[in-house]
Residue frames as qw, qx, qy, qz and C-alpha x, y, z in Angstrom:
[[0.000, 0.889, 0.457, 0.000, 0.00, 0.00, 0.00],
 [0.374, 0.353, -0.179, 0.839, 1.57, 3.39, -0.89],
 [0.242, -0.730, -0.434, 0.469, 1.13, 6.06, 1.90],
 [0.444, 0.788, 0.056, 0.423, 1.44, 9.69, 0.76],
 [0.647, 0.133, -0.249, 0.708, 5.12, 10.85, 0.94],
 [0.113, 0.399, -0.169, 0.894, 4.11, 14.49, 2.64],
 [0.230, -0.209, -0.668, 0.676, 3.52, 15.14, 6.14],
 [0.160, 0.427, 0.431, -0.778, 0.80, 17.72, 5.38],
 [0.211, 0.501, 0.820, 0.179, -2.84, 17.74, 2.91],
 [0.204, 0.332, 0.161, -0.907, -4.45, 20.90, 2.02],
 [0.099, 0.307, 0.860, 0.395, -7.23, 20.17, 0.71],
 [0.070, 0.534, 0.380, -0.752, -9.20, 23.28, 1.23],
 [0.367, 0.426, -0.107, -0.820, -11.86, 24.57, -0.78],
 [0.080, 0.043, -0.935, -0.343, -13.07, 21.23, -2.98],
 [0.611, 0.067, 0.277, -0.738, -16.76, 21.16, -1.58],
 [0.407, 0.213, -0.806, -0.372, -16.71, 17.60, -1.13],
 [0.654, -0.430, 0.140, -0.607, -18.96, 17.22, 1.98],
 [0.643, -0.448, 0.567, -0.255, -19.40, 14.36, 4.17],
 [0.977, 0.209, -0.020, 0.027, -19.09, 11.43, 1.20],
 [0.593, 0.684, -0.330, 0.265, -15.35, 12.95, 0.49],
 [0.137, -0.676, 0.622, -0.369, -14.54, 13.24, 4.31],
 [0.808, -0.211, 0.399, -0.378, -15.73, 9.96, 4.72],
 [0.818, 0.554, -0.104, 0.116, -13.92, 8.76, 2.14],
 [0.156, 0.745, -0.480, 0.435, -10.87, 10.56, 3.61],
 [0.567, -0.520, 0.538, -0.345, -11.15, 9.11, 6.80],
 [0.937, -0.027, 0.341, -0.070, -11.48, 5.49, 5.74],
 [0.593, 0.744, -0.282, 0.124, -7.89, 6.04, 3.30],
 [0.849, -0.460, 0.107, 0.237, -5.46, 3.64, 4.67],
 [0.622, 0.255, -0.055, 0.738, -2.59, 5.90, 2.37],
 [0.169, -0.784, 0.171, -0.573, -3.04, 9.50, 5.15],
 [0.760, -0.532, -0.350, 0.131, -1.73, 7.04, 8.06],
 [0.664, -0.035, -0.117, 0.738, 1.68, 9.09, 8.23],
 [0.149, 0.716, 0.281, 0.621, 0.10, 12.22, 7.75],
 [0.315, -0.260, -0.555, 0.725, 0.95, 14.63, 10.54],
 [0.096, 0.396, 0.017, -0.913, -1.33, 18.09, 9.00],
 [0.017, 0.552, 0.749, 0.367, -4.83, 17.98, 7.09],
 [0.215, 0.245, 0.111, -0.939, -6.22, 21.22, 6.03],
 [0.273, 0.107, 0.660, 0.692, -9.78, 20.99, 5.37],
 [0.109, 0.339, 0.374, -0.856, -11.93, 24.06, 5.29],
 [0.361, 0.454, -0.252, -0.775, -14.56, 25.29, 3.11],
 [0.137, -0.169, 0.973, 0.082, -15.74, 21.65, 2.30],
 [0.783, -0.224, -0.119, -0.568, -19.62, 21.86, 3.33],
 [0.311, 0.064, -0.855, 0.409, -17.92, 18.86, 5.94],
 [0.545, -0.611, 0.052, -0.571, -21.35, 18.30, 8.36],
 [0.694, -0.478, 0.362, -0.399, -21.85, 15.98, 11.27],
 [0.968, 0.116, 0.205, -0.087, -21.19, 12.61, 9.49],
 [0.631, 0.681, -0.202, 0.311, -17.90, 13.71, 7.85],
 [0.142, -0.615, 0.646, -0.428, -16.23, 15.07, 11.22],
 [0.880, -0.328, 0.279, -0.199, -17.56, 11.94, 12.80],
 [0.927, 0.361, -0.065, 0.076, -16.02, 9.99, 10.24],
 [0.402, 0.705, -0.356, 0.464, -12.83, 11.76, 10.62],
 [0.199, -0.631, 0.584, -0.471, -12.40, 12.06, 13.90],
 [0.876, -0.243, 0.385, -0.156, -13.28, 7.90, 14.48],
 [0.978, 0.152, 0.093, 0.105, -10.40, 6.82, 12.48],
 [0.696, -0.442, 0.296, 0.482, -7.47, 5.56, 13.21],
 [0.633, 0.563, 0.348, 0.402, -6.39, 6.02, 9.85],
 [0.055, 0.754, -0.227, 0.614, -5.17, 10.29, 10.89],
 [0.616, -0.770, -0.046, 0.158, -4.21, 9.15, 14.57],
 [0.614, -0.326, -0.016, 0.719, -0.81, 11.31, 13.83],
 [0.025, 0.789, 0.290, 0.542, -2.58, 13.98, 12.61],
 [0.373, -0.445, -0.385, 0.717, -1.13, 16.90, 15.55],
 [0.025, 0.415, 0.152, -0.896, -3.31, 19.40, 13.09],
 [0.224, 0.441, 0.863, 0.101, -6.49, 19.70, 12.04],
 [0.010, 0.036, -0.149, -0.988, -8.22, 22.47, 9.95],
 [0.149, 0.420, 0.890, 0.101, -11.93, 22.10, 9.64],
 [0.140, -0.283, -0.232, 0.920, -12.95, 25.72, 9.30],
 [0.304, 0.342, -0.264, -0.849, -15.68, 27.12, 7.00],
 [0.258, -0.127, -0.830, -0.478, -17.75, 23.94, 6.90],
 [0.524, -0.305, -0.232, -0.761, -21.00, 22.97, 8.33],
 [0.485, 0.009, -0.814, 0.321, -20.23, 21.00, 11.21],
 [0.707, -0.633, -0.078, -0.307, -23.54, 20.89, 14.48],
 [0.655, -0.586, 0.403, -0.255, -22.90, 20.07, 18.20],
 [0.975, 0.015, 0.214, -0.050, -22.45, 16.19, 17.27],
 [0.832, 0.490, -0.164, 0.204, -19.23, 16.67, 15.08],
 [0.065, -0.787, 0.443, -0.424, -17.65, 19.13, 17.39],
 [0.744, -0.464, 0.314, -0.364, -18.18, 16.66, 19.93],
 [0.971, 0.092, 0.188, 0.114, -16.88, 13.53, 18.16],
 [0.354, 0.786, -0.231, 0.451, -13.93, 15.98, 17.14],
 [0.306, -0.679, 0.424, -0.515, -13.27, 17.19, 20.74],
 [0.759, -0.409, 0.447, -0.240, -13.69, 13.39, 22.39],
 [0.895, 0.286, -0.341, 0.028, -12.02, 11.22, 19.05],
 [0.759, -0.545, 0.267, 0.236, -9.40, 8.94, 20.52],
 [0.767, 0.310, 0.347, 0.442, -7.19, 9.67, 17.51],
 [0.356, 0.624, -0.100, 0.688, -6.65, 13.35, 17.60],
 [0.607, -0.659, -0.306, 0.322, -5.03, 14.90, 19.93]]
């Protein structure tokens, strides 16, 4: 499995909502990844969830999630994932 060779993702501005972050999250080539920018997505509840329950970014030591559309529930699953920290 390749992994990708750079420590940091910007993926900002692609308005790929919760299928793409869910998609993202479940990508066994972002395990090395220390930095994942993505703002401006339309990211809601089901996309941060997604993100923040997989292992798959636990060396992620920054997370961007700014300018999407993320309720109570994502923040939360954001703020309590055992994977980012």
């Amino acid at each position: 499995m390749n992994t990708v060779n750079s420590s940091m993702y910007d993926l900002s501005n692609f308005n790929f909502g919760d299928k793409g972050a869910v998609d993202l999250a479940k990508s066994g080539h972002l395990t090395k990844l220390r930095r994942l920018s993505l703002p401006n997505n339309n990211i809601g509840d089901e996309g941060a969830v997604a993100i923040a329950n997989s292992g798959n970014l636990k060396n992620l030591t920054e997370l961007e999630l700014y300018g999407n559309v993320i309720g109570d529930e994502g923040v939360k699953a954001v703020a309590n994932s055992p994977y980012l920290g």
